[in-house]
N, C-alpha and C positions, 0 to 999 in steps of 0.2 A: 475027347473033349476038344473042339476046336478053340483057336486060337482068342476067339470074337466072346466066345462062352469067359474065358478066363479074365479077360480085360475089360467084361462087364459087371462083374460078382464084387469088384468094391463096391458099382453103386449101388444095387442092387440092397445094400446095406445102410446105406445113407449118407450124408455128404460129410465131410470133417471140417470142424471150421480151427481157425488159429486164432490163438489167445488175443491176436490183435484185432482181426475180425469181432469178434466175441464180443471184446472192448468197445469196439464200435458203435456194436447192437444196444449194449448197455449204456452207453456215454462215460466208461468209466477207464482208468488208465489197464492198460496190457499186465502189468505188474498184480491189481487188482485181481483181475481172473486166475490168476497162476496161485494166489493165496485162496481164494475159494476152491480150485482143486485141490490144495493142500488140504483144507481146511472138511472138504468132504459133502461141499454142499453142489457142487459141482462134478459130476465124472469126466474123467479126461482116459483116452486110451494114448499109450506113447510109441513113437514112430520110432523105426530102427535106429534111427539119427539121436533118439531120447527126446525129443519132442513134445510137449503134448499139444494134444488134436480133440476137440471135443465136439458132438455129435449132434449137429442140427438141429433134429426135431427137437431134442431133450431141451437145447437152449432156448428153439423158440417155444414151446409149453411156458419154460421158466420167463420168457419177455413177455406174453399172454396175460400172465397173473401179475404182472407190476400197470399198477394204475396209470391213465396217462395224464400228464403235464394239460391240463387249459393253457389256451393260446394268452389270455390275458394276465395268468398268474407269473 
């Protein structure tokens, strides 16, 4: 296995985003996201550091399905 092979196979999985990220996407505090992973509606996987990291597609599917805001309301 060359070295290029190993250092490609995270993404090859998908991207991780951070609970701040996450927040972002949503408009909602960082704190927020970390109770929805608690909470189980969210999965998070957690990094050697204890971290958690939660996985792009899954979030954007879940931003997909929330309605969007009109410009006038």
């Amino acid at each position: 296995m060359s070295i290029s092979t190993i250092s490609e196979a995270p993404l090859q999985q998908g991207a991780l985003l951070t609970p701040g990220e996450v927040a972002v996407l949503f408009r909602v505090d960082p704190k927020t996201v970390t109770r929805w992973a608690q909470a189980g509606k969210l999965s998070a996987v957690r990094t050697l550091g204890g971290h958690r990291r939660f996985h792009e597609a899954e979030v954007r599917q879940l931003l997909s399905g929330i309605p969007q805001q009109r410009a006038g309301e």
